[in-house]
Z-matrix of the N, CA and C atoms (Angstrom, degrees):
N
C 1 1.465
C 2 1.528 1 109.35
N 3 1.426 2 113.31 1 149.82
C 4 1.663 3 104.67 2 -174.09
C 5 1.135 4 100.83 3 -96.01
N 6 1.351 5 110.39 4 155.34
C 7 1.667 6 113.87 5 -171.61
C 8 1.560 7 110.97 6 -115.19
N 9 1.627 8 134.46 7 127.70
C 10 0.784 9 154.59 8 171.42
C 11 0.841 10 122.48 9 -139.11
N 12 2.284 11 100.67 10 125.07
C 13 1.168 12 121.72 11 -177.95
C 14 1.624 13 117.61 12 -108.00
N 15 1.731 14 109.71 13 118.18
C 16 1.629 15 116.12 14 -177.62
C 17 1.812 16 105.69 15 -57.26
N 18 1.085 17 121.93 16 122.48
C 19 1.417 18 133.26 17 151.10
C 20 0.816 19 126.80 18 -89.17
N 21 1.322 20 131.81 19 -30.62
C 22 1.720 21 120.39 20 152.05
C 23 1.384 22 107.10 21 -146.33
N 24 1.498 23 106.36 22 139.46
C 25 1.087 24 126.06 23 -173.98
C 26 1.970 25 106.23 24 -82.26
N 27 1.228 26 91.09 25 -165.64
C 28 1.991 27 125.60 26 172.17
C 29 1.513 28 92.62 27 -26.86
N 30 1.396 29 105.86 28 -84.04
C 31 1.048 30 118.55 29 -157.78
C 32 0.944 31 137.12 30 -87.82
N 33 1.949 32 118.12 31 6.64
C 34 1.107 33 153.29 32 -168.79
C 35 1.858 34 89.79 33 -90.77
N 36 1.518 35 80.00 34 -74.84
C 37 1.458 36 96.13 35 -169.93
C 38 2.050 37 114.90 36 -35.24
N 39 1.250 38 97.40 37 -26.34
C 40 1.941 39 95.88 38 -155.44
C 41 1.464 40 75.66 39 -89.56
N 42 1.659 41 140.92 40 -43.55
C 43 1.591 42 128.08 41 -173.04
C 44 1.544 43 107.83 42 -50.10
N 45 1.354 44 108.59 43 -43.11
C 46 1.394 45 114.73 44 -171.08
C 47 1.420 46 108.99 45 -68.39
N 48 1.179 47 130.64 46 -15.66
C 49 1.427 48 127.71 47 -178.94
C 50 1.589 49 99.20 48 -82.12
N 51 1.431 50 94.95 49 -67.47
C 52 1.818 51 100.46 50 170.17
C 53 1.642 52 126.18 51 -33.62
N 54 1.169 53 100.62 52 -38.09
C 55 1.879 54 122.47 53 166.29
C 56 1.732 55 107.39 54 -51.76
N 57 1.395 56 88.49 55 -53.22
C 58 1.744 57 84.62 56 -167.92
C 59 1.385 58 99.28 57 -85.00
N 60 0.896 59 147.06 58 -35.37
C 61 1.376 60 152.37 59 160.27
C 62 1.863 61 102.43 60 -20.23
N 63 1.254 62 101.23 61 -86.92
C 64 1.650 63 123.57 62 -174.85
C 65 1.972 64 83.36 63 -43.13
N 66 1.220 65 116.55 64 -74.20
C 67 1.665 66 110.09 65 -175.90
C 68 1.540 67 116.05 66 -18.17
N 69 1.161 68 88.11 67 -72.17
C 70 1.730 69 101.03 68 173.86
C 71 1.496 70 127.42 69 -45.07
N 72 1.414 71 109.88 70 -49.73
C 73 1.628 72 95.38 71 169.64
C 74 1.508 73 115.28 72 -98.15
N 75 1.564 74 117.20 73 32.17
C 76 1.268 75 114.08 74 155.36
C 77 1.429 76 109.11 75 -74.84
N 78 1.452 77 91.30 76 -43.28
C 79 1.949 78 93.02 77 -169.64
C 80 1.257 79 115.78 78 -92.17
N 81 1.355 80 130.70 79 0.63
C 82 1.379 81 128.96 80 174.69
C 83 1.795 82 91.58 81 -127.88
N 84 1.046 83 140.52 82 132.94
C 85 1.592 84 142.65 83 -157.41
C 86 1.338 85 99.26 84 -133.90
N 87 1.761 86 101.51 85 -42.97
C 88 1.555 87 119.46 86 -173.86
C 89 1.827 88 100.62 87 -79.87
N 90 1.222 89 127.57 88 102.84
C 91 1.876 90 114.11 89 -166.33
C 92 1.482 91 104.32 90 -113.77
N 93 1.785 92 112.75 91 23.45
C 94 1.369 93 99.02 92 -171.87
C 95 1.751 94 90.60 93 -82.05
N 96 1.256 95 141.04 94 -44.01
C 97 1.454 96 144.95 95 -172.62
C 98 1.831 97 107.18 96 -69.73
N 99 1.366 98 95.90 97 6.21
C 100 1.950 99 94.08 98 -162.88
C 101 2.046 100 84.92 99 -80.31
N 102 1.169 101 87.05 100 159.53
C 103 1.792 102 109.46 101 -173.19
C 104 1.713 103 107.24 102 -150.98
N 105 0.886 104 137.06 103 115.77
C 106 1.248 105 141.38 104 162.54
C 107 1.400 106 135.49 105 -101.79
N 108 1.484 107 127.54 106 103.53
C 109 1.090 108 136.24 107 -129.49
C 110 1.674 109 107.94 108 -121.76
N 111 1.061 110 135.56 109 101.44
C 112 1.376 111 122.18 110 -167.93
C 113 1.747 112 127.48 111 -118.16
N 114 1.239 113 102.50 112 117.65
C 115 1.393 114 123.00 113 -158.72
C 116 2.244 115 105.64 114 -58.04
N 117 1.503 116 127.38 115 102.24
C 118 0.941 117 133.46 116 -179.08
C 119 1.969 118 103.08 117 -39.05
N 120 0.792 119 96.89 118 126.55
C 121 1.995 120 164.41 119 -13.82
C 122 1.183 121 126.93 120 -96.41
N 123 1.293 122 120.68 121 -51.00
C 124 1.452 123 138.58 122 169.01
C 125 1.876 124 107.23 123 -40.90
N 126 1.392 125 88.55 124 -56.46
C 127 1.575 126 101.56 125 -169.30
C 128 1.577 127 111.74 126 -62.99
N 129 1.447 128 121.50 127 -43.66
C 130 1.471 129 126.47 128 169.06
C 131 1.237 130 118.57 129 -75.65
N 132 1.500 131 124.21 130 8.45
C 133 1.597 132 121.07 131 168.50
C 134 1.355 133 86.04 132 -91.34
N 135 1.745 134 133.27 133 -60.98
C 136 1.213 135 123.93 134 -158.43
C 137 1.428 136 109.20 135 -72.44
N 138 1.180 137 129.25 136 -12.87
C 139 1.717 138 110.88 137 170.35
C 140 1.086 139 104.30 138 -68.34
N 141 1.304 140 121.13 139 -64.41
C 142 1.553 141 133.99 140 -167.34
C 143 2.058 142 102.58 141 -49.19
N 144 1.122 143 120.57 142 -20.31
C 145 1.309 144 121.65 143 160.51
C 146 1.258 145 119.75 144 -76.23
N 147 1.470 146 117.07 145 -39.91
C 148 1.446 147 136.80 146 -171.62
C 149 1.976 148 96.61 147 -77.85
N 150 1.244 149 109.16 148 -39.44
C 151 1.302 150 99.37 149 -167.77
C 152 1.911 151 103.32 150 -83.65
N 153 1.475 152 106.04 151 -8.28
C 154 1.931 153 114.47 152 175.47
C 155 1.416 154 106.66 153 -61.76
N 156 1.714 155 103.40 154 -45.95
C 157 1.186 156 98.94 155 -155.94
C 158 1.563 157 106.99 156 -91.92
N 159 1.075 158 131.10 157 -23.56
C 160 1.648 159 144.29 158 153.11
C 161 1.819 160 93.36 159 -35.99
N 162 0.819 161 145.99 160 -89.03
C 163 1.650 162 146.79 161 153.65
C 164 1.215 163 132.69 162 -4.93
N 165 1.390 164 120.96 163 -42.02
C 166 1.260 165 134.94 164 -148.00
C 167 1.873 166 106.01 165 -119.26
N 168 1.835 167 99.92 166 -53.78
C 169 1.360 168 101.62 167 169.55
C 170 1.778 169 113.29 168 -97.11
N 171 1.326 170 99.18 169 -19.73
C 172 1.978 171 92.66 170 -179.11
C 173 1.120 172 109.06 171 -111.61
N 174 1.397 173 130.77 172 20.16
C 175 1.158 174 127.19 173 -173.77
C 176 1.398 175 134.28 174 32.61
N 177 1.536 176 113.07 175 50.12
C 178 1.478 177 105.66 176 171.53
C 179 1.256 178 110.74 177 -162.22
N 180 1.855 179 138.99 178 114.27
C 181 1.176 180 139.40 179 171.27
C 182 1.497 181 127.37 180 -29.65
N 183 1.268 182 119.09 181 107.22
C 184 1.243 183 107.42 182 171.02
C 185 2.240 184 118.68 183 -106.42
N 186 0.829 185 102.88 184 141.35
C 187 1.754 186 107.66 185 -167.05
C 188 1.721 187 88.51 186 -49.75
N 189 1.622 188 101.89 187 149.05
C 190 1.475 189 108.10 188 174.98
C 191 1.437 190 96.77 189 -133.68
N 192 1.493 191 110.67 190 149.08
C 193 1.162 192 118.16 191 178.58
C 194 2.213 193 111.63 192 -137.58
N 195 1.429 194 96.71 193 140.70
C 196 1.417 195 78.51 194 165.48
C 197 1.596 196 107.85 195 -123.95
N 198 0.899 197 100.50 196 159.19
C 199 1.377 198 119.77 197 -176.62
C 200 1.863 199 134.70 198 -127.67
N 201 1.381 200 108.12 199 121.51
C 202 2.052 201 103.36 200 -176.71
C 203 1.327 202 105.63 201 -123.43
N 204 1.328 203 94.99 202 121.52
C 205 1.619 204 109.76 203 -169.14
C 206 1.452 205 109.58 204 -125.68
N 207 1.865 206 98.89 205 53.42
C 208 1.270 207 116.98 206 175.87
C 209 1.438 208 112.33 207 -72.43
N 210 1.567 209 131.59 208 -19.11
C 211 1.138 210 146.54 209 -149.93
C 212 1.590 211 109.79 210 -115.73
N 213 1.541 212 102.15 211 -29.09
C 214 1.105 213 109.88 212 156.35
C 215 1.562 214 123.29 213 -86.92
N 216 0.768 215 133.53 214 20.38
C 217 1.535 216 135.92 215 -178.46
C 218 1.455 217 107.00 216 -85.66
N 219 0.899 218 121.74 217 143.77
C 220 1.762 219 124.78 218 160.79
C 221 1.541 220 144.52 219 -72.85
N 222 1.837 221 88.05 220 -12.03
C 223 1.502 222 116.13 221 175.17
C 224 1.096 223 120.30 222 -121.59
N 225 1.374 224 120.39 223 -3.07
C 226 1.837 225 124.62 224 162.35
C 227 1.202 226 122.49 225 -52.43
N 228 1.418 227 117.85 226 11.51
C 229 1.601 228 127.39 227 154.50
C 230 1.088 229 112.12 228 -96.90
N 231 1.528 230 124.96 229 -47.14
C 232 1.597 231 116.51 230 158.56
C 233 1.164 232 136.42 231 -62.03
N 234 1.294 233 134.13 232 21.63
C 235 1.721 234 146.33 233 -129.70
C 236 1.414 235 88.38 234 -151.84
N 237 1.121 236 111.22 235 -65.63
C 238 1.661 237 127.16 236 -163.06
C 239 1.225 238 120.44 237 -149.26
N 240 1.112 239 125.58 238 117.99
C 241 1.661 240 118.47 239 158.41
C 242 1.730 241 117.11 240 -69.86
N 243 1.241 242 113.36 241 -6.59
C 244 1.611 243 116.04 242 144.20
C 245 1.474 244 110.90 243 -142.07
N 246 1.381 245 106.01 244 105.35
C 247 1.364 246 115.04 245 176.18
C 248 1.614 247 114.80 246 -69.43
N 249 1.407 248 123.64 247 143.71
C 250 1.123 249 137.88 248 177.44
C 251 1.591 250 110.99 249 -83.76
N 252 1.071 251 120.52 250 120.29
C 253 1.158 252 121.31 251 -137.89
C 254 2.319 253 92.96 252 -135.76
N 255 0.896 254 92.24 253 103.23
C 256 1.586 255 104.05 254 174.74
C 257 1.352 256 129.29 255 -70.82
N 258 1.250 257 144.32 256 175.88
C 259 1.436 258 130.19 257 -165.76
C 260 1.598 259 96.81 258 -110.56
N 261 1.185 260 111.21 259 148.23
C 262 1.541 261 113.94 260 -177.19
C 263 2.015 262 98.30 261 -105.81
N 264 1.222 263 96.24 262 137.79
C 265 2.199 264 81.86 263 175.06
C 266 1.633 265 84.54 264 -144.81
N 267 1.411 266 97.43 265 121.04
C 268 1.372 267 113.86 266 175.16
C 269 1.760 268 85.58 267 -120.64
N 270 1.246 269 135.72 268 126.12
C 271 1.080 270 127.17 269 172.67
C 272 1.792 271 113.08 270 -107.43
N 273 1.374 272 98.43 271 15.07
C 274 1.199 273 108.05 272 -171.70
C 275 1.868 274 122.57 273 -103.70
N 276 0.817 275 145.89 274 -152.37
C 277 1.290 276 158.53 275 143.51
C 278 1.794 277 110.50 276 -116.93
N 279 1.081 278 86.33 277 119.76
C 280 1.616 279 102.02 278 177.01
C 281 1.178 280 126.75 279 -86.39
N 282 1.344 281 135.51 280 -20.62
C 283 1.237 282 155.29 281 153.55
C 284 1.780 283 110.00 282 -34.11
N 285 1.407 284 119.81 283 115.03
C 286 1.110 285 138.02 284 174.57
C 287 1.782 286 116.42 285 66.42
N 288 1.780 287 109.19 286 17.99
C 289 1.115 288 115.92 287 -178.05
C 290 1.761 289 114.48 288 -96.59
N 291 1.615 290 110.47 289 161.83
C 292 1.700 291 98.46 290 169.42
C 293 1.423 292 109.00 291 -110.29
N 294 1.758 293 102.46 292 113.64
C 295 1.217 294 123.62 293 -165.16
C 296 1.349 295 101.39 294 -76.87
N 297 1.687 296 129.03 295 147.46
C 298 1.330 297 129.70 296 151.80
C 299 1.213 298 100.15 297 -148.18
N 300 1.599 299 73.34 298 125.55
C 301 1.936 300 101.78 299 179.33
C 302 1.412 301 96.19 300 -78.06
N 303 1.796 302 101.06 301 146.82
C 304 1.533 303 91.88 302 156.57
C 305 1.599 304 116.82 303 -154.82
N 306 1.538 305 89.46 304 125.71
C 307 1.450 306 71.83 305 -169.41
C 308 2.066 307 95.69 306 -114.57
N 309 1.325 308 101.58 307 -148.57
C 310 1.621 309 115.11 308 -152.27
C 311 1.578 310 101.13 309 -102.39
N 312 1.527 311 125.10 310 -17.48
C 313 1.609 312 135.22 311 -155.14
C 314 1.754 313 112.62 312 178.46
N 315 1.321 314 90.44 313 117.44
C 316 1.842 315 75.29 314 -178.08
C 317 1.941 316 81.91 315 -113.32
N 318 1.028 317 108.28 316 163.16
C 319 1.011 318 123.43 317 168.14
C 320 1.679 319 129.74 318 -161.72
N 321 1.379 320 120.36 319 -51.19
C 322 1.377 321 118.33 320 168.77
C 323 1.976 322 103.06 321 -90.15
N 324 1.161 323 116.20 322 -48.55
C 325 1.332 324 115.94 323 175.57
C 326 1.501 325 98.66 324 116.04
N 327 1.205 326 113.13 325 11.22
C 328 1.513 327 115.27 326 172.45
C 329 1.679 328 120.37 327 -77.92
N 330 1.808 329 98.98 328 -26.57
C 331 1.913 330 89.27 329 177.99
C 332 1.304 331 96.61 330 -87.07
N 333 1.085 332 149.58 331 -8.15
C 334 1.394 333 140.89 332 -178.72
C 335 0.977 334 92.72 333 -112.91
N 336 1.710 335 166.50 334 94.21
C 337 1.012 336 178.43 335 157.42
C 338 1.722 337 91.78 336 -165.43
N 339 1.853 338 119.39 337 -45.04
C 340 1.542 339 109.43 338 -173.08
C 341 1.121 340 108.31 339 -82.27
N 342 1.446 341 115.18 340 -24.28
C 343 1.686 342 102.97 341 175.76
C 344 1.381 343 140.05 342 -85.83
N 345 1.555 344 89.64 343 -17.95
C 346 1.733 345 119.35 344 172.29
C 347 2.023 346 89.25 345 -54.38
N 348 1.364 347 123.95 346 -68.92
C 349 1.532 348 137.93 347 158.15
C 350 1.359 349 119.88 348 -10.95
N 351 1.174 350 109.11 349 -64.12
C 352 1.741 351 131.30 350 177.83
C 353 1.801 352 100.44 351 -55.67
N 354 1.581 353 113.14 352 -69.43
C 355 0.751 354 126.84 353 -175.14
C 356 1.863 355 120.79 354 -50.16
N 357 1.315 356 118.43 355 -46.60
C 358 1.104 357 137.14 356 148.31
C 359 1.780 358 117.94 357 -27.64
N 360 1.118 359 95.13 358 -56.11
C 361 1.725 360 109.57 359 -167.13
C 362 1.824 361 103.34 360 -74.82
N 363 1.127 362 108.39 361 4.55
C 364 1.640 363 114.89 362 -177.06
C 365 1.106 364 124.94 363 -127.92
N 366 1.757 365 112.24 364 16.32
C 367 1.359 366 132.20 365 -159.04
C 368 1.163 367 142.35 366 115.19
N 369 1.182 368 143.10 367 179.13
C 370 1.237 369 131.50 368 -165.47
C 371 2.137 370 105.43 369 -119.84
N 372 1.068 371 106.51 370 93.32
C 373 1.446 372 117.41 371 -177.64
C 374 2.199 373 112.40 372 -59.82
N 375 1.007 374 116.54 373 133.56
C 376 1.520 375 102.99 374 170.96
C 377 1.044 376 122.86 375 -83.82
N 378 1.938 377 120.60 376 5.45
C 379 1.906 378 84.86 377 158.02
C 380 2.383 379 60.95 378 -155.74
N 381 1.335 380 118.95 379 161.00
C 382 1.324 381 125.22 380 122.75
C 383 1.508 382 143.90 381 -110.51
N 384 1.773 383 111.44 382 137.50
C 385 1.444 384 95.66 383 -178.05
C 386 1.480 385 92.69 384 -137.77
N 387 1.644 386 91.47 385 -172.43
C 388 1.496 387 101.06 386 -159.94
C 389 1.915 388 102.22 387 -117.06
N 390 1.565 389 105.26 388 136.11
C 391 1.533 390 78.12 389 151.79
C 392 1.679 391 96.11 390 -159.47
N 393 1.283 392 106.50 391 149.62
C 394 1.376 393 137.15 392 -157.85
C 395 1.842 394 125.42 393 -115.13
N 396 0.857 395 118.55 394 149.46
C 397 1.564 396 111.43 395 179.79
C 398 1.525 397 103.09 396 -87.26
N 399 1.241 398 106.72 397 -46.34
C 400 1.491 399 104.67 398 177.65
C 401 1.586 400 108.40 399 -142.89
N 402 1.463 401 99.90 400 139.15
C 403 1.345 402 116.26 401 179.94
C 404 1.365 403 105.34 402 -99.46
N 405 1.636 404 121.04 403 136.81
C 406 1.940 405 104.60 404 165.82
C 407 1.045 406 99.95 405 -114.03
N 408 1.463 407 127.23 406 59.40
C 409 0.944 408 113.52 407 153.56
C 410 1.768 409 120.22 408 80.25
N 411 1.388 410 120.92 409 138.58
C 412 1.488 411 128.24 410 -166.35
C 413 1.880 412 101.58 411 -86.67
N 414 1.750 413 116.79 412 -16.06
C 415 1.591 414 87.38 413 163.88
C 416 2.017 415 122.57 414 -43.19
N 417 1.110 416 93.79 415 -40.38
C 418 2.022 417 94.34 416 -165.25
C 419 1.423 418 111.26 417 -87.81
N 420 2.038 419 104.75 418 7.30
C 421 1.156 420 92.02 419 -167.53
C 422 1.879 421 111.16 420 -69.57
N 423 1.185 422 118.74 421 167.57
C 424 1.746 423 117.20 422 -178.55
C 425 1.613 424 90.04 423 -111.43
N 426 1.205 425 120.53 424 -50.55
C 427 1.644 426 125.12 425 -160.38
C 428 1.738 427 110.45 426 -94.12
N 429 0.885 428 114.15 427 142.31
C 430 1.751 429 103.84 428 165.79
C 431 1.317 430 136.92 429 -70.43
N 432 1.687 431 95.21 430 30.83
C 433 1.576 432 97.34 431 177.81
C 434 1.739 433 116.67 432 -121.08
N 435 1.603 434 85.65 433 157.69
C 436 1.137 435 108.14 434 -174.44
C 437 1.405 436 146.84 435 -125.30
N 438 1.387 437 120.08 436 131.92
C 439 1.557 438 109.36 437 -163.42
C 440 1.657 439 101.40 438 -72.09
N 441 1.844 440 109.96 439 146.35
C 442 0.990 441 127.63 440 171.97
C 443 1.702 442 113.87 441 -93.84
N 444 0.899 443 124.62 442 -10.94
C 445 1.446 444 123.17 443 178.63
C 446 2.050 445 102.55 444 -153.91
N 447 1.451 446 90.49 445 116.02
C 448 1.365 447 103.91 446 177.66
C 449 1.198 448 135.27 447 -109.30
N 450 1.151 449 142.47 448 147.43
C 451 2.169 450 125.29 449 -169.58
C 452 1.691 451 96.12 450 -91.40
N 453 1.683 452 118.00 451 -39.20
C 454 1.170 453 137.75 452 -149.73
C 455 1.154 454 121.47 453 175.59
N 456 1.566 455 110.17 454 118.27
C 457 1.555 456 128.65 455 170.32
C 458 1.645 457 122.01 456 -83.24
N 459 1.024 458 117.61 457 112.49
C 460 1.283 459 124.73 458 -167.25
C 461 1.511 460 108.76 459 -104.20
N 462 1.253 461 132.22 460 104.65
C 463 1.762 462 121.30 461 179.76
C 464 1.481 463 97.43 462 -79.75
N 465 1.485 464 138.15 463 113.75
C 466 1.657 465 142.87 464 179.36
C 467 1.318 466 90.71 465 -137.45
N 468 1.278 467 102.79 466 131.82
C 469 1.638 468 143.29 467 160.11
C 470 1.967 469 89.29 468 -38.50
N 471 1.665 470 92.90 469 158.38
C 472 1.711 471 103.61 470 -177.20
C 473 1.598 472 87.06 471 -67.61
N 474 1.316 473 132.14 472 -51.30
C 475 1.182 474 138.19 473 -116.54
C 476 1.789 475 93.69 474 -97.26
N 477 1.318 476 104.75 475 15.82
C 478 1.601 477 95.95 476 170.92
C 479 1.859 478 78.28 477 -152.51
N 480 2.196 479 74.47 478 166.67
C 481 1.427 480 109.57 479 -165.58
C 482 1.558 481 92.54 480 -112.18
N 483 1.445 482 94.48 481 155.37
C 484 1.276 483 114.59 482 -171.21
C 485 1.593 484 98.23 483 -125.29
N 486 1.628 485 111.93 484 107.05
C 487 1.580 486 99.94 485 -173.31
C 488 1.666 487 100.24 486 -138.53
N 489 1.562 488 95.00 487 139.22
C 490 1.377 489 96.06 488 -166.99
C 491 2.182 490 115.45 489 -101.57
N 492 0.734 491 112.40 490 149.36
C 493 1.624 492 110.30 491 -166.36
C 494 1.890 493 98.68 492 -112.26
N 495 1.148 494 101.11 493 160.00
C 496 1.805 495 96.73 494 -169.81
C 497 1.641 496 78.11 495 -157.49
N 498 1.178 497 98.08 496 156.05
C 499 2.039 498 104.22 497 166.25
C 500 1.414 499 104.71 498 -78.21
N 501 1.302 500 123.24 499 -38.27
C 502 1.645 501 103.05 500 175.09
C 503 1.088 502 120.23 501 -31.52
N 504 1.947 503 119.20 502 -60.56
C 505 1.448 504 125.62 503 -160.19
C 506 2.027 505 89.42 504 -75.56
N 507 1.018 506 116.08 505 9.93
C 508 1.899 507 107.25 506 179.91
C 509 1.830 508 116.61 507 73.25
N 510 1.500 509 97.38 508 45.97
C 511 1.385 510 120.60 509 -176.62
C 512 1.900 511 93.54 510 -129.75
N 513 1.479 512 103.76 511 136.38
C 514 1.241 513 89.49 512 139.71
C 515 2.077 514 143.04 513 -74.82
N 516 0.891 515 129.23 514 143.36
C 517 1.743 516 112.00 515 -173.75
C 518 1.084 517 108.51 516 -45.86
N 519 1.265 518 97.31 517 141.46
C 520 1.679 519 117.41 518 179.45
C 521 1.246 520 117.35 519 -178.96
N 522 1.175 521 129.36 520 147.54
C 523 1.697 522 130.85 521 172.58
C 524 1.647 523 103.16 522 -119.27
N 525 1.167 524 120.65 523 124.77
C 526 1.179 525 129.50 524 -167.66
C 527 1.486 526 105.57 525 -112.03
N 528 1.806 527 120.38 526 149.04
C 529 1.850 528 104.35 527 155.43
C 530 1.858 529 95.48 528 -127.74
N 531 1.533 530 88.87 529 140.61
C 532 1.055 531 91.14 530 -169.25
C 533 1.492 532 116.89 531 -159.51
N 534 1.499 533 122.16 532 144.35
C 535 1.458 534 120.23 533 -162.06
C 536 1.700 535 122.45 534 -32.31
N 537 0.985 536 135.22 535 144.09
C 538 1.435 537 129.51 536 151.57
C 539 1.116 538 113.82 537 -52.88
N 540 1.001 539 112.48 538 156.20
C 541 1.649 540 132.89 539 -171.78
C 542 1.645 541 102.69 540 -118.51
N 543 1.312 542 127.33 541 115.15
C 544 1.505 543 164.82 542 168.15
C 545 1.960 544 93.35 543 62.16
């Protein structure tokens, strides 16, 4: 049986959003240029959370975008010989905005290396950053990049997965680590 251990639960998980939230408008104060951009799937549930609570507790809309940077990947030839390919809706102009990607797990630095790409190809943004629910940490990183706003750093062995659950996808929240699969 595979074994998986919860690291943060319900209520872990919604502080940690709130965490990165407060992160974010430490370093951007000025939020009329702020843009929040969220990497399909994991990553565009948590903006679209990140962009509730920007609304709800700070009172002020910030533009949301999602984004699939299946095409940008470097291994969507090893994945699929027809990759499934999702709709990207940036309804915004990206040009002279401060982008934050966000996705659910950074770990090699390869999906944010494709979206940094994506993002690129739609204009020229005035600053990009990253922010993440969980970081594992720069041992596995491949690329030299790095998340700027984090919920939780997790140090996990290559040999396990780090997978995160949201009620959208029909999970309750949770961040799990847990064996690889084959």
């Amino acid at each position: 049986m595979a074994q998986k251990v919860t690291v943060l639960g319900e209520k872990e998980v919604e502080e940690r959003i709130r965490s990165l939230c407060h992160q974010i408008l430490a370093q951007t104060p000025e939020t009329e240029n702020l843009c929040i951009v969220g990497i399909r799937t994991g990553g565009a549930i948590l903006a679209k959370r990140i962009a509730d609570v920007f609304a709800k507790s700070y009172g002020f809309e910030v533009p949301l975008g999602i984004l699939d940077i299946t095409l940008y990947r470097d291994d969507w030839s090893r994945i699929s010989t027809v990759p499934m390919v999702g709709k990207t809706e940036i309804p915004f102009n990206v040009d002279e905005k401060v982008i934050v990607l966000v996705d659910d797990v950074i770990f090699t630095g390869r999906t944010i290396r494709a979206a940094m790409d994506a993002i690129m190809d739609m204009g020229r943004p005035q600053k990009i950053q990253v922010a993440v629910l969980v970081d594992r940490g720069e041992k596995a990183r491949e690329l030299p990049i790095v998340a700027n706003f984090v919920g939780i750093t997790l140090d996990v062995p290559v040999d396990r997965k780090v997978n995160v659950y949201l009620r959208e996808m029909g999970h309750s929240d949770h961040v799990a680590i847990e064996e690889r699969k084959g």
